[in-house]
Structures are given as structure tokens and as C-alpha cells.
N, C-alpha and C positions, 0 to 999 in steps of 0.2 A: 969349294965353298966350305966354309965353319960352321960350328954348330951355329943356328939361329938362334939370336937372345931377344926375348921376350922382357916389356919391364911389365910390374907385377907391382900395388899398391903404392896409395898416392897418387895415381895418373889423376891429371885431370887438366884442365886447359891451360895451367898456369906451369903445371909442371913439365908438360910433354916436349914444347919448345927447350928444355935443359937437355933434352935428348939426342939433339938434331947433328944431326953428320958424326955419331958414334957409331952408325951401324945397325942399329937398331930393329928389329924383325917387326915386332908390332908392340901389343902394348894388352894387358887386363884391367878391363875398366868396368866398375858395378855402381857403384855412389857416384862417381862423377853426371851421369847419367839418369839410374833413377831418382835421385833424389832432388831433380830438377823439375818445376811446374809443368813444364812439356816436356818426353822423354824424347817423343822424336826429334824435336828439333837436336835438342839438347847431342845424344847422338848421330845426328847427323853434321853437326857443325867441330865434332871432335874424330870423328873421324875425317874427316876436310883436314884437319890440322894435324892429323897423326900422318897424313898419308902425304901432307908438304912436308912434315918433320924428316918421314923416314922415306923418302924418297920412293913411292909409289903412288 
């Protein structure tokens, strides 16, 4: 296995799908999240989508 590549600014639901079947370890996400009405959902539905992105 390689190193693990993390993406790092910028993620957020419109970018993560740009990611998908590169290999992708996971992802740092801060604004995508807080800076949403509901935090929880809001993380809860981008990790759903990081984890169909990058295959977990």
C-alpha cells in the first residue's frame, strides 16, 4: 500500500464527487460543515458521500 492521500481545502459536496476513483484516503473538511444551519446533518450527509466517493 502507498502513502494515504488525504484532500485538504475546498471539500465540500460539490467538490468531493471530482475525487472519486483517484484513490483518495479521505478528505479535511471545517466550512463545508460548520458553516451549515444544521451541523449534523450537514456532516452526516458529506460524509455519506465521501465514503461512496472513496470507496468506504
Amino acid at each position: 500500500m502507498g502513502i494515504p492521500i488525504e484532500i485538504i481545502g475546498g471539500v465540500n459536496h460539490k467538490t468531493v464527487p471530482n475525487s472519486k476513483g483517484l484513490g483518495i484516503y479521505g478528505a479535511a473538511v471545517v466550512s463545508a460543515v460548520v458553516s451549515q444551519p444544521d451541523i449534523e446533518k450537514a456532516a452526516k450527509d458529506l460524509r455519506e458521500l465521501c465514503e461512496d466517493c472513496f470507496g468506504r
